[in-house]
C-alpha positions as CSV (number, residue, x, y, z in Angstrom):
1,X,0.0,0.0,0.0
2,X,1.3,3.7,-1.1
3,X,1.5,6.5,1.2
4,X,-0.6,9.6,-0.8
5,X,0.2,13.5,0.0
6,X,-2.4,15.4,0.4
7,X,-3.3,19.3,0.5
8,X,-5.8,21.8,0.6
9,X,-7.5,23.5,-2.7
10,X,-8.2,26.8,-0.5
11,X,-7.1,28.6,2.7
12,X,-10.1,27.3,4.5
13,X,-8.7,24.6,5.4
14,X,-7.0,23.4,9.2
15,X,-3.9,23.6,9.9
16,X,-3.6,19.9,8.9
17,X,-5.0,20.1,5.7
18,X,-3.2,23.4,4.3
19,X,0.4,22.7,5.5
20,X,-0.3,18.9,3.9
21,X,-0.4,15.3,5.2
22,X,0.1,11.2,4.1
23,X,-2.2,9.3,4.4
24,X,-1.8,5.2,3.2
25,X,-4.8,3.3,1.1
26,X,-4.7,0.9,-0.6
27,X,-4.6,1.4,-5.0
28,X,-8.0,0.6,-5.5
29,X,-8.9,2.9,-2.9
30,X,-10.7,6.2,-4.6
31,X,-8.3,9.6,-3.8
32,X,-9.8,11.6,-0.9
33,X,-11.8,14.8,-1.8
34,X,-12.1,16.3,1.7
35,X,-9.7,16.8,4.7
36,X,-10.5,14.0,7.4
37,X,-10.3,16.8,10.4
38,X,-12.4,19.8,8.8
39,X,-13.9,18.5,5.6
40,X,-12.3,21.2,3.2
41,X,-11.4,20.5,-0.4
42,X,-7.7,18.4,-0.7
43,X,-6.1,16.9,-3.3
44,X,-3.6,14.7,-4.2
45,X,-0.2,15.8,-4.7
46,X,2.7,14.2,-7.0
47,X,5.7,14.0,-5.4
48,X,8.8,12.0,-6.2
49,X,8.6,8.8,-5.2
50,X,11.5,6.8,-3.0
51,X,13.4,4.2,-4.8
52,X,16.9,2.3,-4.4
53,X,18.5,1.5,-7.5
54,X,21.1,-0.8,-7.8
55,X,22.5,-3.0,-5.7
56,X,25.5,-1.4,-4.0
57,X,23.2,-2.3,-0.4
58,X,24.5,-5.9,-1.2
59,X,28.1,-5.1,-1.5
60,X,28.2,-3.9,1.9
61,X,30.9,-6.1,3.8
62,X,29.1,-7.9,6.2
63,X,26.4,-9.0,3.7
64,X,29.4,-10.2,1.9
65,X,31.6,-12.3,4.7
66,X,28.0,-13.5,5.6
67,X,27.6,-15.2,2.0
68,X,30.6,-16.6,1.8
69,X,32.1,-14.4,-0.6
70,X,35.6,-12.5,-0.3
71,X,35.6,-9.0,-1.7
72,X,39.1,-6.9,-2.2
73,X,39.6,-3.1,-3.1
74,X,42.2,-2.1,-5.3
75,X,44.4,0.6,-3.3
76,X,47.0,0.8,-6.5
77,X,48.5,-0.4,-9.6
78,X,47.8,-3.8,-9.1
79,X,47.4,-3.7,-5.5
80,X,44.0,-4.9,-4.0
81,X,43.5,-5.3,-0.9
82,X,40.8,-7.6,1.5
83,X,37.8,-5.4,2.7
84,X,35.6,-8.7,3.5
85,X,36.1,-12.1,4.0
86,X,38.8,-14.6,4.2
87,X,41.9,-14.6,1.9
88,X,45.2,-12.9,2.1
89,X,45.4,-9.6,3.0
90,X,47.0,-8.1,0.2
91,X,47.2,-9.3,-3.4
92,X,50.0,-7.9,-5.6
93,X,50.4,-9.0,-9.5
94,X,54.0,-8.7,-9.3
């Protein structure tokens, strides 16, 4: 279920309605057409919604070491070096 913004059409509104509020329904639910508090006029406001793209969440490394899975940073010109998991600590292509 979405939250939905909400705001008043006019200044007759509460406080509630005219500085703007969430509310969560459901998507079959019809979009309200009156404040809850004072019955005034609202409507539904577009805003941006909230996503994560990617999945740089997963790479975090304690998701990693949990998995299994050793993970190394490279700190120079063939350098890498362990950030998670087991392994050597440094790896050099000499």
């Amino acid at each position: 279920m979405p939250f939905y913004e909400y705001r008043a059409t006019s200044a007759d509104g509460c406080r509630h309605c005219r500085d703007g509020f969430t509310k969560l329904q459901k998507l079959a639910e019809e979009p309200l057409d009156a404040c809850p508090g004072c019955g005034a006029p609202v409507e539904r406001v577009i805003s941006a919604p909230q996503v994560v793209s990617g999945k740089a969440h997963m790479q975090r490394p304690d998701n990693i070491e949990k998995h299994g899975f050793t993970q190394y940073k490279k700190i120079g010109q063939g350098v890498y070096e362990k950030t998670a998991g087991t392994g050597p600590r440094i790896i050099k292509g000499d």
